[in-house]
C-alpha atoms as one frame of an Amber mdcrd trajectory, in Angstrom:
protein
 -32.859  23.175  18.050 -35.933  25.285  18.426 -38.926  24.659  16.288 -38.958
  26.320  12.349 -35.130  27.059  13.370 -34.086  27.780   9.739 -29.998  26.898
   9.064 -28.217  28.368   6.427 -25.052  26.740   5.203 -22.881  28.188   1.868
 -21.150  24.824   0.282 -19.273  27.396  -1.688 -17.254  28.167   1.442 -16.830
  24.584   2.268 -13.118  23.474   1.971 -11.535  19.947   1.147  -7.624  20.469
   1.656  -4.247  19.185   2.108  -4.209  21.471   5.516  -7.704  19.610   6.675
  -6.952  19.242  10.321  -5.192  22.824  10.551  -8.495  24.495   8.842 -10.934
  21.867  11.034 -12.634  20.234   8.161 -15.396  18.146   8.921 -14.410  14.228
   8.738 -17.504  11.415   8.218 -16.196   7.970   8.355 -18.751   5.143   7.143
 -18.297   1.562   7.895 -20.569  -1.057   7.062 -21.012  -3.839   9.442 -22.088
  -7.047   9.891 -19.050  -8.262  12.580 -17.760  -6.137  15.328 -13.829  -6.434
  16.124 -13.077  -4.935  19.358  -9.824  -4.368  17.141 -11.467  -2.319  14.487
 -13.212   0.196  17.616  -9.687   0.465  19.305  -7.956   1.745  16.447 -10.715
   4.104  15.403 -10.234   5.606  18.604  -7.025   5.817  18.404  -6.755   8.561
  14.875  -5.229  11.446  16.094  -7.340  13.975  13.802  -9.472  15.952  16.155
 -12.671  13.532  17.479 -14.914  16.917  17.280 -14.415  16.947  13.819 -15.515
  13.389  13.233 -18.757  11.928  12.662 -19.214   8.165  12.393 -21.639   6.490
  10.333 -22.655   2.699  10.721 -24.890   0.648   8.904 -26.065  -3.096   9.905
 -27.799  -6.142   7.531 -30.834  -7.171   8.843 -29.367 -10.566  10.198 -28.671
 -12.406  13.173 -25.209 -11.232  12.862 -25.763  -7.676  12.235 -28.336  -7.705
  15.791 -25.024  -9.323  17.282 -22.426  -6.563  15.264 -25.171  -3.873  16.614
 -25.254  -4.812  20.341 -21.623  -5.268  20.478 -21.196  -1.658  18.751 -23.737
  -0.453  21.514 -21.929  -2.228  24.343 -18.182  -0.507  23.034 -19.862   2.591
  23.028 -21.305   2.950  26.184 -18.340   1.736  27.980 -16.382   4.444  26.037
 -18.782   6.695  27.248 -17.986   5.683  30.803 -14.655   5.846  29.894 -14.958
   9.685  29.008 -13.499   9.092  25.845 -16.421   9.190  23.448 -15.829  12.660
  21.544 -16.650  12.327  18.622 -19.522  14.763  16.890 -21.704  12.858  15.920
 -22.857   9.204  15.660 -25.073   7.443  13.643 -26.678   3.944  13.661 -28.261
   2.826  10.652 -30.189  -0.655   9.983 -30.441  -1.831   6.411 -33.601  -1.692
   4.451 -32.158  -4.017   1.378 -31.311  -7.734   1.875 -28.075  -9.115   2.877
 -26.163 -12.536   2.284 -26.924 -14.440   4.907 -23.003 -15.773   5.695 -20.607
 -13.191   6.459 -18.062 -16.249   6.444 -14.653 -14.957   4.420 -15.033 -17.965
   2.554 -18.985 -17.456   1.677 -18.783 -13.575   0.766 -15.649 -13.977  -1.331
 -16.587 -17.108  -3.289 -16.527 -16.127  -7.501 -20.423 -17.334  -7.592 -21.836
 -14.875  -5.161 -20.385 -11.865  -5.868 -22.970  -9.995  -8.425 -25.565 -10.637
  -5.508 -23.063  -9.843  -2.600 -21.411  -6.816  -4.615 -24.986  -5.327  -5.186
 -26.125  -5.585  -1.882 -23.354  -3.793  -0.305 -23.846  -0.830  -2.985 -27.257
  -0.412  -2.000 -26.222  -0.084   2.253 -23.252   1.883   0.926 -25.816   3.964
  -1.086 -28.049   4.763   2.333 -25.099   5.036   4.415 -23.369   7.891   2.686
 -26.747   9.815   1.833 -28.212   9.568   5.246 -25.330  10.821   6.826 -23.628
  13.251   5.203 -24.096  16.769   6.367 -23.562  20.174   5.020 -20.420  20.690
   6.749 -19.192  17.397   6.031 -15.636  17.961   4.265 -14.164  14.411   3.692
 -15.541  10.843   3.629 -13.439   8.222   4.560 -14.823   4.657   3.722 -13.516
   2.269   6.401 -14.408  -1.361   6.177 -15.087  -3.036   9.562 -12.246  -5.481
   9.158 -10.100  -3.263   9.497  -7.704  -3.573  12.929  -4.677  -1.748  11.788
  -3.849   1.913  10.511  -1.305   4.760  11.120  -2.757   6.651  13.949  -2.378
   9.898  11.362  -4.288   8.009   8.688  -7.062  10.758   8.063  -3.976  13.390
   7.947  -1.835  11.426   6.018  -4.863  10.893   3.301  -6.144  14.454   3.244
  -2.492  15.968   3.108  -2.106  14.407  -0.273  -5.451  16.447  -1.508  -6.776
  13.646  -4.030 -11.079  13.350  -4.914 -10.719   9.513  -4.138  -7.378   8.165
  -2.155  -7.125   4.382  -1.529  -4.432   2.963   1.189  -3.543  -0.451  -0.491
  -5.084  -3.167   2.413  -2.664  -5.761   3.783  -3.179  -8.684   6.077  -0.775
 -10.198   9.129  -0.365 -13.751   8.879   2.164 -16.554  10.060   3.906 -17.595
   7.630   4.180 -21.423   7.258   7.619 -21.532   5.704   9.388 -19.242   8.108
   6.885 -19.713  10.539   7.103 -15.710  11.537   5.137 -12.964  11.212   4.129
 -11.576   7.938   2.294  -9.860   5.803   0.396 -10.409   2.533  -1.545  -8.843
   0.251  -5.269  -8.496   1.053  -7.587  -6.439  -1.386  -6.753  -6.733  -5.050
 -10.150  -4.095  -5.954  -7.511  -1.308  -6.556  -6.718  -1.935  -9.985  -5.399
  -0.353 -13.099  -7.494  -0.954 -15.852  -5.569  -3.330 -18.764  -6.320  -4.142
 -22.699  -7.556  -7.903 -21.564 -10.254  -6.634 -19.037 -11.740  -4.396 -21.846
 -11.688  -7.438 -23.766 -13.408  -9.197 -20.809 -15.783  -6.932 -20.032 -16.700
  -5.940 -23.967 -17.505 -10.088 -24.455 -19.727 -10.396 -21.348 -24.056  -9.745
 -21.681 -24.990  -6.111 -20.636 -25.844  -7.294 -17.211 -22.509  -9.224 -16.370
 -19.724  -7.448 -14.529 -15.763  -8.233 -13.853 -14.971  -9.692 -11.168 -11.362
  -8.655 -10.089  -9.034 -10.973  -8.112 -10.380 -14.492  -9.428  -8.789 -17.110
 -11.276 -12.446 -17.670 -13.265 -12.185 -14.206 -14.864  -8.436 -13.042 -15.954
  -7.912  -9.569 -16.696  -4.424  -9.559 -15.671  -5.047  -5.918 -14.250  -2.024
  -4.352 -12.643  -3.066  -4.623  -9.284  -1.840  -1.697  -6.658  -1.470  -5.086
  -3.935   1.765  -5.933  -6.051   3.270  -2.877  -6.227   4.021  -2.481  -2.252
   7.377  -1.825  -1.666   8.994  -2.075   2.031  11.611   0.255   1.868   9.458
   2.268  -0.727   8.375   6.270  -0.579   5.025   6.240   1.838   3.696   9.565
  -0.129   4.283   7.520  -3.956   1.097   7.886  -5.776  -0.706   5.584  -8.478
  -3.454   6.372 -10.602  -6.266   3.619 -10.569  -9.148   2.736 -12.388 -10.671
   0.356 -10.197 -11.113   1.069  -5.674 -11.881  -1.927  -2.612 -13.224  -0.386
   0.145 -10.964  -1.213   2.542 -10.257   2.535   3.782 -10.877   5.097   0.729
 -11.019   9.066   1.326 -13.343  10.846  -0.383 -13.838  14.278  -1.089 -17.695
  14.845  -0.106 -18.196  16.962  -3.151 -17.188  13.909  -5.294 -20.651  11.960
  -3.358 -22.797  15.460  -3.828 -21.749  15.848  -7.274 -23.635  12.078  -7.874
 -20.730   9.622  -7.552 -22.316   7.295  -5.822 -22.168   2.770  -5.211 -24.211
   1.690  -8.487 -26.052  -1.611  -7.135 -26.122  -2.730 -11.174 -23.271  -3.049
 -13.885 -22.101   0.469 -15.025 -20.031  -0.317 -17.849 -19.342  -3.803 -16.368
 -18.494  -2.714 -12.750 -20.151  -2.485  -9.317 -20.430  -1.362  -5.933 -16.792
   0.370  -5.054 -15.244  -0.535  -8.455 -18.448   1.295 -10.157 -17.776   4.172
  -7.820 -14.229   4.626  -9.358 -15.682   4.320 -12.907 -18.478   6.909 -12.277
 -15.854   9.791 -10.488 -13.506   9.256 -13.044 -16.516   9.724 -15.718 -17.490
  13.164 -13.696 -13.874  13.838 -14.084 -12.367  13.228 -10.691  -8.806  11.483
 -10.382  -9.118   8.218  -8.331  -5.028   8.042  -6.940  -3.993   4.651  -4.911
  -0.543   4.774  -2.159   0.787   1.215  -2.842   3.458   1.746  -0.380   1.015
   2.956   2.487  -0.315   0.169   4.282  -3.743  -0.638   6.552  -4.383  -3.941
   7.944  -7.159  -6.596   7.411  -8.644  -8.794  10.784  -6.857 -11.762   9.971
  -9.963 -14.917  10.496
């Protein structure tokens, strides 16, 4: 771009639709990373929604295993390159400037004692992802954690076709099942949540500076939870409204992220990180719609 180029762009034009792929809006999909799965980078590459419209934005902790998530990134995209198969618009690698747990074990990050600390920390890289990447022809956002290996190869047309501010797939994982001992599949992310009379009751007896921690025996809110309401034979397209997102792979308008929704790193009315982000479109008046019946996979570890 030649120097004092001056770009104009009219964010009144911009469009977020159910046609997205048909009118060529702009897709940004943010992951961040501290573990690389080969998995994760083979099924991004294999959405069908036009790679010229996508921009990818990664973000790594300042750890020994986010140099190791970073390298490996590197390493899968140069031998795409070679490949001739790296099309997409634009990529972006960001390195934290906030702390980050040190174990990225399942068991560390999940335990019920960490998760204020763990929570807050991935606001803030959420935080610097979205707002150093965006752009101003950016259309749609979809969050997309780095765990996840599995998706319909339409996902980002599937999402946009149902034309919701905030969309959340519900987030599965593939096991072996010790009783049968087959393949199946269980219920993963339990952040997508409808908001019941006990939580309130929870969250109106905790200290200004406590939050609710969804999903843990130490904190009941007995929270319809959108994990439970998969059905197998059910409609793909059903639709539940939420109080409460994971971010397991959530599509986001952009204008809901312009007009300030954004990962609060501290408890906004006793939630944080992606469940805060749920509270604070809902409180700009944006609907925040789950699909319990459409599926995306977690790396099983």
């Amino acid at each position: 771009m030649p120097k004092n180029h001056i770009s104009h762009y009219d964010l009144n034009k911009l469009t977020a639709s159910k046609d997205a792929l048909h009118n060529k809006e702009e897709v940004l999909i943010l992951t961040p990373m501290s573990k690389f799965l080969p998995e994760y980078w083979e099924n991004l590459n294999k959405l069908t929604y036009d790679h010229s419209l996508i921009s990818l934005g990664f973000i790594f902790p300042r750890t020994t295993e986010g140099d190791d998530a970073l390298k490996e990134l590197e390493n899968a995209l140069k031998k795409t390159k070679r490949e001739k198969k790296l099309n997409f618009k634009k990529i972006s690698l960001l390195r934290q400037d906030s702390n980050s747990l040190q174990s990225q074990l399942e068991k560390d990050r999940h335990a019920f004692k960490v998760q204020k600390e763990r929570r807050s920390m991935m606001a803030l890289a959420r935080n610097s992802l979205v707002f150093s990447t965006i752009l101003p022809s950016t259309s749609w956002i979809l969050w997309l954690d780095a765990d996840i290996v599995e998706t319909p190869a339409n996902l980002i047309q599937d999402l946009t076709s149902h034309d919701k501010p905030v969309l959340s797939a519900n987030v599965y994982q593939r096991y072996i099942n010790e009783e049968t001992k087959q393949p199946d599949i269980r219920p993963y992310d339990f952040n997508n949540w409808v908001e019941s009379e006990e939580g309130l009751k929870v969250a109106a007896s905790l200290p200004d500076d406590e939050i609710v921690v969804e999903g843990y025996s130490e904190m009941a809110t007995y929270r319809p939870l959108m994990a439970h309401f998969y059905e197998e034979k059910g409609d793909k397209r059903a639709e539940m409204q939420l109080d409460g997102v994971g971010g397991g792979a959530v599509l986001v308008k952009a204008d809901v992220h312009r007009d300030g929704a954004m990962f609060p790193s501290f408890p906004f009315y006793h939630l944080i990180e992606t469940e805060g982000f749920a509270k604070m479109a809902k409180r700009l008046g944006y609907e925040v719609v789950g699909l319990p019946n459409y599926l995306v996979f977690h790396h099983n570890e």
